[in-house]
C-alpha positions, -999 to +999 in steps of 0.1 A: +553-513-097+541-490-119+560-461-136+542-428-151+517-450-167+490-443-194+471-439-159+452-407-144+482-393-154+478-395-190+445-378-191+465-346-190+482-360-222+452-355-245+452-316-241+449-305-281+420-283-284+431-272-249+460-261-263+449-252-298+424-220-283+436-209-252+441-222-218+413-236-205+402-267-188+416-303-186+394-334-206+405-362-178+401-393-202+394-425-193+420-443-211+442-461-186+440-479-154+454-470-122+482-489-100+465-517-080+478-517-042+502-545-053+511-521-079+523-492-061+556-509-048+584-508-064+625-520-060+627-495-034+605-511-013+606-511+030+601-538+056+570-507+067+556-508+037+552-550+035+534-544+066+494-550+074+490-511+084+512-503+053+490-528+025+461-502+038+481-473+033+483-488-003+448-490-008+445-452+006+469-437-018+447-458-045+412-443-028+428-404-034+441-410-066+409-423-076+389-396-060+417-369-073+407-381-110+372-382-102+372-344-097+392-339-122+366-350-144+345-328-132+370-298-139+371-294-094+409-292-093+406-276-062+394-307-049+419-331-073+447-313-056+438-322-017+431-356-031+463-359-046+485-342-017+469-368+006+484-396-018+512-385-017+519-375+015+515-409+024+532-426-010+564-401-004+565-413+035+565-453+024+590-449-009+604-419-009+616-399-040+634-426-052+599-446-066+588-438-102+549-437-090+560-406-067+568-396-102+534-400-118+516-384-085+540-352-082+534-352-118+497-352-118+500-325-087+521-302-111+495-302-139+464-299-116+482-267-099+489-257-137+451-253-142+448-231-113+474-209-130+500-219-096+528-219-121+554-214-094+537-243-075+538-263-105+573-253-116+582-265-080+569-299-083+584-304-112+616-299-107+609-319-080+600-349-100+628-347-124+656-366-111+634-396-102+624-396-138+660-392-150+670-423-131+635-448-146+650-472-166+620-468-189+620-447-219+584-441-219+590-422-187+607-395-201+587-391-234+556-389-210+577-360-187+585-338-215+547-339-225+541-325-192+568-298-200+549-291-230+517-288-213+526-268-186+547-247-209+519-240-233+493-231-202+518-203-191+513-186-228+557-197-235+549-211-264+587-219-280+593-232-244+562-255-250+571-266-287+606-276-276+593-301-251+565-311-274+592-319-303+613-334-278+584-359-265+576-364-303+609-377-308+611-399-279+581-416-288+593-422-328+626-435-308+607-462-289+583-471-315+617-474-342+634-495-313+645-531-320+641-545-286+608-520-281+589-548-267+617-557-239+616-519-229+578-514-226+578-551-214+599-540-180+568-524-157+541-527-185+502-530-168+477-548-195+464-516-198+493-504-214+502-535-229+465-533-248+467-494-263+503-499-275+525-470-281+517-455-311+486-437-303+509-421-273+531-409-306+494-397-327+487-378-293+520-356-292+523-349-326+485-334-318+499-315-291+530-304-317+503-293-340+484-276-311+508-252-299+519-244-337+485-231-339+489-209-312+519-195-325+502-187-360+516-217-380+479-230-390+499-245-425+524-268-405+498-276-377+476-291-402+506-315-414+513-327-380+480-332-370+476-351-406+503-371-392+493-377-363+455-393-375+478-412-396+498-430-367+466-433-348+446-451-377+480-470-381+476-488-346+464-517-333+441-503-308+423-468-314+408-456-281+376-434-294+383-403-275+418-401-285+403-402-320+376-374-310+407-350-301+426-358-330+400-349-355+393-322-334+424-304-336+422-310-371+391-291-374+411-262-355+438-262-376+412-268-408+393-236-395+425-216-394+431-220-430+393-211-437+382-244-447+351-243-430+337-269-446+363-296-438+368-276-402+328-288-397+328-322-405+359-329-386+338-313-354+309-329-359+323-364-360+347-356-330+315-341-308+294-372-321+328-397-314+320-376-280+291-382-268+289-420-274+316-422-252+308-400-224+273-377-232+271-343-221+297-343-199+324-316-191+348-326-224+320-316-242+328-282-234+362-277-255+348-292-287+316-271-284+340-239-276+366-250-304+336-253-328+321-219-317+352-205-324+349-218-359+317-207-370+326-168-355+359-173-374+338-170-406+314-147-396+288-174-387+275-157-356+243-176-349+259-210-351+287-200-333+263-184-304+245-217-307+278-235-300+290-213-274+253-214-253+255-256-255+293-249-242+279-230-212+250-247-202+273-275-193+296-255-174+270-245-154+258-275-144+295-279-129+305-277-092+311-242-081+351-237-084+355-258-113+379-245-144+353-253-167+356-219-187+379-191-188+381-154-206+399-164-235+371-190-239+347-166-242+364-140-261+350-149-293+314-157-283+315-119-272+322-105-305+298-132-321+270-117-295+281-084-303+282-083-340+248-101-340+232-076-316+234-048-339+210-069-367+182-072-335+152-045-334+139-055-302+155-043-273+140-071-255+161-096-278+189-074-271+191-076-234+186-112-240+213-119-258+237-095-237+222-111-201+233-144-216+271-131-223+268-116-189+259-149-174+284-165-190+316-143-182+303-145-141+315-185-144+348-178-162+375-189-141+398-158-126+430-173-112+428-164-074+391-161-072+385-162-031+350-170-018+362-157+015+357-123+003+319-129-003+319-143+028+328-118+044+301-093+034+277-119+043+278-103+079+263-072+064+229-092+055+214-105+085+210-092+123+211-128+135+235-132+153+242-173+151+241-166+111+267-143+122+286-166+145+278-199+113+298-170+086+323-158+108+335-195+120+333-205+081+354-173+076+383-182+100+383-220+088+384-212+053+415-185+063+431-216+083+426-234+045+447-209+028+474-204+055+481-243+056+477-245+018+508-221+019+525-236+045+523-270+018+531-253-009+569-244+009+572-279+020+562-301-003+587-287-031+616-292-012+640-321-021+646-351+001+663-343+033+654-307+034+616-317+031+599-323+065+573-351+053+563-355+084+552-319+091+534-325+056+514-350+066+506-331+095+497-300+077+472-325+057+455-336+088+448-303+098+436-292+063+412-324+065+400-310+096+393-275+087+378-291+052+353-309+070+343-279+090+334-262+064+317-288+048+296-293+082+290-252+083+280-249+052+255-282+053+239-262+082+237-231+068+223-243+033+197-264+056+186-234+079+192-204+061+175-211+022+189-177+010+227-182+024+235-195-018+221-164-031+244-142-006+281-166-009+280-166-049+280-202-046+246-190-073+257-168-104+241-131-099+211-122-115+211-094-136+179-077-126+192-081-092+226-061-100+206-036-122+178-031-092+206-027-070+215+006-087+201+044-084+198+061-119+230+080-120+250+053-112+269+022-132+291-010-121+317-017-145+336-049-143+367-065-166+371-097-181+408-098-187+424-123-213+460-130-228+453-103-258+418-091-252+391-084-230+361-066-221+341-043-203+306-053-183+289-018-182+258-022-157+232+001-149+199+003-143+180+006-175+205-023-196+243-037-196+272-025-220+295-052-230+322-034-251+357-050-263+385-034-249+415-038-276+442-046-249+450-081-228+468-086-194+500-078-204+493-043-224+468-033-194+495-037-168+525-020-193+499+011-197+492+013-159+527+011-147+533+034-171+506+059-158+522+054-121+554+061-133+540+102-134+527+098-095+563+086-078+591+106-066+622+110-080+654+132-069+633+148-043+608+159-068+577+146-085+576+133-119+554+146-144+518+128-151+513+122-184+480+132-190+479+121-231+483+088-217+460+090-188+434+102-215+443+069-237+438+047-208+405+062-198+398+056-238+408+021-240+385+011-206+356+033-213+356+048-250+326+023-260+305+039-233+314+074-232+282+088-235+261+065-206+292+079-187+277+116-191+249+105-171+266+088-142+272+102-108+291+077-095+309+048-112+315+017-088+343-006-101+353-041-094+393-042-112+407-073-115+444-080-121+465-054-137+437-027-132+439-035-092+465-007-092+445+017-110+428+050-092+403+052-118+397+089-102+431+100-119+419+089-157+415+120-180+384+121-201+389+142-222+420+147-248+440+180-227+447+211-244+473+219-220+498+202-189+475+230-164+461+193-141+439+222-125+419+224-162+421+182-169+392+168-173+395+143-147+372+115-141+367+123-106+359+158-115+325+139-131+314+116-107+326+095-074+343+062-080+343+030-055+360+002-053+336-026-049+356-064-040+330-083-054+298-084-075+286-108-046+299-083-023+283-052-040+248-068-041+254-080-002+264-046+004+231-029-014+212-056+005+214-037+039+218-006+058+237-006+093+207+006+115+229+005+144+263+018+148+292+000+172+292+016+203+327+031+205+329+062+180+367+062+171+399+040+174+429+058+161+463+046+158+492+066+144+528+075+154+543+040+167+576+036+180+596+019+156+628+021+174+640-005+210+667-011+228+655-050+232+670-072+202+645-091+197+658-115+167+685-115+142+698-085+127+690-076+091+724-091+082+719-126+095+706-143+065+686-167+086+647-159+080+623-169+110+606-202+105+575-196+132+567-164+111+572-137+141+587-106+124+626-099+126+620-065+141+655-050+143+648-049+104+624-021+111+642+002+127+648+030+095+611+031+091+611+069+098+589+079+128+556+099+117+548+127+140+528+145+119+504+111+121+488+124+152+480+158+137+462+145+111+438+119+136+433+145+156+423+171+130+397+141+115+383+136+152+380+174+158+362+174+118+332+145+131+329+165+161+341+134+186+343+138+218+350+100+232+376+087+205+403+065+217+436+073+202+465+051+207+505+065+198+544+064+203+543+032+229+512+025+230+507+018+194+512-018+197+495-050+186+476-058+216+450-028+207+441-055+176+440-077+201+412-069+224+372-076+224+365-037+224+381-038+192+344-050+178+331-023+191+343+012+171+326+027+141+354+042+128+391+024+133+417+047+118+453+034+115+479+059+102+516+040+104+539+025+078+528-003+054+555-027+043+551-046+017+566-083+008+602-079-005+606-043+012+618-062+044+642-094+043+621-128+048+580-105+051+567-126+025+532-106+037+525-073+038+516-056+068+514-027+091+543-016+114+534-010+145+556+002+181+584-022+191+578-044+221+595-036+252+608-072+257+614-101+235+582-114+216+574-147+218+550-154+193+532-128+165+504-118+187+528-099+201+558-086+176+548-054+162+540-062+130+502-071+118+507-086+085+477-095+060+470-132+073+466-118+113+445-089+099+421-111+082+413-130+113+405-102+130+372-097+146+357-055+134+322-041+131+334-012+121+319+011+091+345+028+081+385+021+085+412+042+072+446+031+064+462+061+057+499+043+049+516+038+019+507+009-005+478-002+016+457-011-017+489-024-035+487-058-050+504-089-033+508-119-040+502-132+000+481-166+003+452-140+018+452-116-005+437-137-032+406-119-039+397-111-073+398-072-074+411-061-041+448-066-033+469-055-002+463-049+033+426-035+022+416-072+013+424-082+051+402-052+068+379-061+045+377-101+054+380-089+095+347-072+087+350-037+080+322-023+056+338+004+040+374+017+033+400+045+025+432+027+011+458+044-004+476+037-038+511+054-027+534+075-001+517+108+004+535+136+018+518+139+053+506+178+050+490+169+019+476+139+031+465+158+066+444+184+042+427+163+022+414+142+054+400+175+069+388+186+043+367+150+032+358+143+070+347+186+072+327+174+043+310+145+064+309+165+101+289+190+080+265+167+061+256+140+085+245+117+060+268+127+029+282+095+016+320+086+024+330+083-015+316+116-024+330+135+008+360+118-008+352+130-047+349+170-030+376+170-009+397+160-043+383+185-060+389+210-040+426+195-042+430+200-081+413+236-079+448+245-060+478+245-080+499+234-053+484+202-049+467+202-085+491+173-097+474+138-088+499+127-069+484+148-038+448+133-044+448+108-064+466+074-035+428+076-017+404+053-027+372+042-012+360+009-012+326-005-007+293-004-026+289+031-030+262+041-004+278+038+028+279+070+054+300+072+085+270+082+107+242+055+105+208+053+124+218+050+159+252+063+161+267+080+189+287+103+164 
């Protein structure tokens, strides 16, 4: 049997320049061996797993554990993690929770989910594995667990969390190593492998990862010691595995670095990058030693050799498999302000776009926790009039969908703790996943086989600037975010060059200054608070200040926000410092040029790519007013605690959503605007889930839905948000039918339409849903946008329905009297024509709407029967 040996597990274990920068990828080392099949038993035993069929079930927990490290070592956790849930799936079914190797493989799960920044997932797994190591009789065990701790700690940025595990799995290890009958206690479920490394390099490895995580907290002077210490107990062993000598010295050239010993920081890299690539060339644990030394050199002002460092770094992300978490934006934060303070000293501006496309290039591989290639996917139907491309993208689409929703589903289950886990249902859910995985993998084959350009279009291929740049008209610019822990950065594209300017704010300050800014567009004791334009001014300062003067040539600014700045209306940022609280004389951005919300770069340059030459069929489907209110109870009340396991919506829970007469008004003021004469509008009782349901609903240009949005946690056990929609007239028997469309049903929704409008509350609100993963665009907008629709009008927060009925005359007015007026800057007049009238001059009247899409996109196309 084997316990949480110095297996794939351990490779986790030598984390130190990981943990010395800032999160970033893995180095899987090969420095143990595996259980054998006649391994993976232990005292716990069953007659099943003695069995013929059981020895093969052995070997198949053995093939995915393999596999899982394999990918690892390519930086694919994505893949590692299916690997690993298949493992143990079938290791948790034979032994249970009571085997220590369920240990090592939860164990291996948490830190793999860790990596992909699922820190709840992690967390879960865990806690999970706990007890079972609480009751190994093997000390080892539990120095190895609180390593974990530490690692996992340190990647979610709680560094005193982090330290108190590291000290704690330091202290374990000088325990075991100070132990008079040591050799009986490692002697008890020892492999040769273990038996051959010995302990003490286990102890040079977490004082490492002690002196790692003091660097992060600023402690350069006591992280040198331990490190010291720690090349001391490793020289002092009997065996010295190299690469556990490579990330030794190199965290001693961090912490060497930090003190500005440059000189000594130096040697120590080149001797661990050299110790290296004896071992294993080129290969992806290259990258952290090439990013720790780049780091280095642009610590002392070095910016060449530090760019030098940083280019090697990214070559060899490059050249790994799309997904992998080979770089992310703290990586890269200090290559930008090498590039940027060596860019001034160039005189050609040839050099200079050089250098800058390469920092571009660079930040489009970083990895951005919840990236979703479904949302490229889905503006892949935009490129091509074939339709089997189209049928080949939409069945990759729904399969990839089917991935997340049973990925969730997993998630739920597999942290639960024997008896309340279903491993049955788990294996299950795995056997499904395998199915839809090799779907995809047999769509994509024939799609990369008969369609040569499909890589360029799915971002599975990093954009090319000139493309992006081409892609723009003169007056316009595409700014995108690199957010990191303390810093970040702004990607300012346009046609003639690219900005990159630092923004002096990370995660934490952006989303602090937002919700502060929102906090002026909510209601309070009837009223509206006061927006707070000083700060609206500083916000617009902090994203934009760098590039203030390219921004008095734009027309229209097309954004892709990414976390925190998801929740931003950029339209409601002030540009210039007020001279009074009048909103009617702010200088507000919108007031300068149209803003869109693009979801992707891959999106925006699908987008560009074409032009709808023929519009659906059906001019208009409007939905608005629903009955909320039944006399059928259909589940439990809002007072039974009892949540609904098959995921149909506990509707007696909506009944205070207020009804919205005033709805109708408003869709028929927009169809009376275009000038439609055959829209379909659908209200009261017959707003109900089955007009989502039906083939026609392919067929409208426009789709218009005006009803309540609910969010997660705004209804007891909606862990999706989703529109409200009438109550059935008899008991629903499965969601197709329950009145409530959440994100997940939305998404697999079949639309052609150009434009939809969700003109409900909170439709472009972030979530945290499975489905609404994508990079940029959160909420219920994300799911229209995956069903197919091109273009969008989401909005940010309530709006009182008079207002909101004013401002959609006067935008669609604005379209019915210029055919061919584009949908964002219809959007930009009506809004301006808001904040000329003081009664609605305050942004919280204009400023919810936001259009999403590339920019260009009209509501009457060639063709259309508008």
């Amino acid at each position: 049997m084997d316990h949480l040996l110095q297996t794939f597990s351990n490779m986790f274990l030598s984390l130190i320049l990981l943990l010395a920068a800032a999160p970033a990828a893995a180095d899987p080392l090969v420095s143990g061996a595996r259980p054998s099949p006649a391994e993976i038993k232990s005292e716990g035993s069953t007659p099943e797993a003695d069995s013929t069929e059981s020895t093969s079930e052995l070997i198949s927990i053995e093939t995915d554990w393999n596999a899982a490290r394999e990918a690892s070592e390519k930086l694919d956790f994505s893949a590692a993690q299916e690997r690993l849930e298949a493992a143990l799936a079938v290791q948790s079914r034979l032994f249970g929770d009571s085997d220590f190797t369920t240990a090592a493989l939860l164990l291996d799960l948490a830190m793999v989910l860790a990596y992909q920044e699922d820190f709840e997932g992690a967390d879960a797994i865990v806690r999970r594995a706990g007890p079972i190591i609480d009751r190994s009789p093997r000390p080892t065990d539990r120095a190895r667990f609180a390593g974990y701790q530490a690692t996992i700690a340190m990647l979610q940025g709680d560094y005193s969390v982090a330290n108190r595990f590291a000290q704690d799995a330091s202290s374990r290890w000088r325990e075991i190593i100070g132990s008079d009958d040591q050799q009986a206690l490692l002697s008890l479920f020892q492999t040769e492998e273990e038996a051959r490394v010995g302990v003490q390099p286990e102890l040079a490895l977490s004082l490492a990862r002690e002196a790692a995580i003091l660097l992060r907290m600023d402690d350069p002077v006591t992280a040198y010691a331990k490190a010291g210490e720690a090349l001391f107990e490793f020289n002092s062993a009997a065996q010295k595995p190299p690469i556990w000598r490579s990330e030794i010295l190199a965290i001693l050239g961090e912490a060497s670095s930090a003190l500005g010993r440059l000189s000594a920081a130096d040697t120590f890299f080149k001797k661990a990058i050299d110790i290296r690539r004896s071992v294993q060339g080129d290969g992806p644990g290259m990258i952290r030693l090439l990013l720790a030394q780049g780091r280095a050199y642009q610590r002392e002002a070095m910016n060449v050799n530090s760019i030098i460092a940083f280019r090697r770094a990214v070559e060899i992300a490059k050249n790994m498999p799309p997904g992998s978490v080979a770089l992310r934006v703290d990586d890269l934060v200090p290559f930008a302000s090498a590039v940027l303070d060596e860019e001034q000293f160039l005189e050609s501006e040839e050099d200079r776009l050089g250098l800058m496309t390469e920092l571009y290039d660079a930040f489009q591989i970083a990895f951005v926790p919840g990236r979703d290639d479904v949302i490229n996917l889905a503006s892949m139907q935009f490129v091509d009039d074939d339709p089997v491309l189209a049928d080949l993208i939409d069945n990759l689409k729904q399969s990839l969908l089917l991935q997340a929703e049973i990925n969730g589903k997993l998630g739920v289950e597999r942290a639960k703790v024997t008896g309340d886990r279903d491993d049955g249902l788990i294996e299950f859910l795995l056997s499904q996943l395998q199915i839809q995985s090799d779907k995809v993998s047999g769509i994509r084959d024939i799609l990369n086989q008969e369609y040569p350009d499909y890589q360029r279009f799915d971002g599975s291929e990093l954009p090319d600037l000139n493309v992006v740049r081409g892609a723009l008209a003169p007056d316009e610019a595409l700014a995108s975010f690199l957010i990191g822990q303390d810093s970040s950065f702004l990607q300012l594209i346009t046609r003639d060059r690219v900005h990159i300017a630092p923004i002096e704010a990370g995660n934490d300050k952006l989303d602090q200054m937002v919700r502060e800014l929102r906090q002026g567009l909510e209601i309070e004791g009837g009223s509206v608070n006061e927006f707070n334009l000083d700060e609206s001014h500083f916000l617009y300062q902090t994203l934009f200040g760098a590039v203030a003067d390219e921004f008095n040539k734009l027309g229209r600014l097309i954004v892709i926000p990414n976390g925190p700045l998801s929740d931003l209306p950029f339209g409601t940022l002030v540009t210039r410092l007020p001279l009074s609280a009048d909103y009617t004389e702010a200088s507000w951005l919108v007031n300068q040029m149209s803003v869109t919300h693009a979801p992707s770069l891959i999106s925006f340059i699908n987008l560009r790519s074409t032009r709808t030459v023929r519009a659906p069929p059906r001019s208009f489907l409007g939905v608005a007013n629903p009955k909320f209110v039944s006399d059928i109870q259909t589940l439990p009340t809002s007072e039974d605690p009892i949540c609904n396991p098959e995921g149909l919506a506990i509707l007696s829970r909506f009944d205070s959503l207020e009804e919205l007469p005033d709805t109708i008004d408003e869709v028929n003021s927009v169809i009376a605007s275009l000038g439609i004469e055959d829209a379909d509008v659908f209200s009261d009782r017959a707003a109900k889930e089955e007009v989502f349901r039906t083939d026609a609903l392919n067929q409208y240009n426009i789709i218009y839905v005006a009803t309540h949005a609910v969010m997660p946690g705004e209804v007891a056990c909606q862990r999706e948000p989703g529109i409200a929609l009438a109550r059935p007239g008899e008991m629903a028997l499965s969601r197709t039918e329950d009145g409530f469309l959440d994100a997940s049903e939305i998404a697999a929704l079949r639309i052609s339409a150009n434009l939809v409008v969700l003109s409900a509350c909170n439709t472009a609100t972030s979530s945290d849903a499975a489905v609404q993963k994508g990079e940029s665009l959160s909420g219920l907008a994300e799911s229209f946008f995956i069903a197919g629709a091109r273009s969008m009008l989401v909005t940010h927060w309530q709006v009182p329905s008079v207002a909101t009925a004013t401002l959609m005359k006067n935008l669609f007015g604005n379209i019915g009297d210029e055919r061919g007026l584009s949908t964002d800057q219809a959007l930009q007049r009506a809004q301006v024509e808001a904040i000329s009238n003081e009664e609605t001059a305050h942004p919280f009247f204009w400023g919810a709407f936001s259009f999403v899409g590339s920019g260009a996109e009209t509501v009457f196309s060639s063709g259309s029967r508008l």
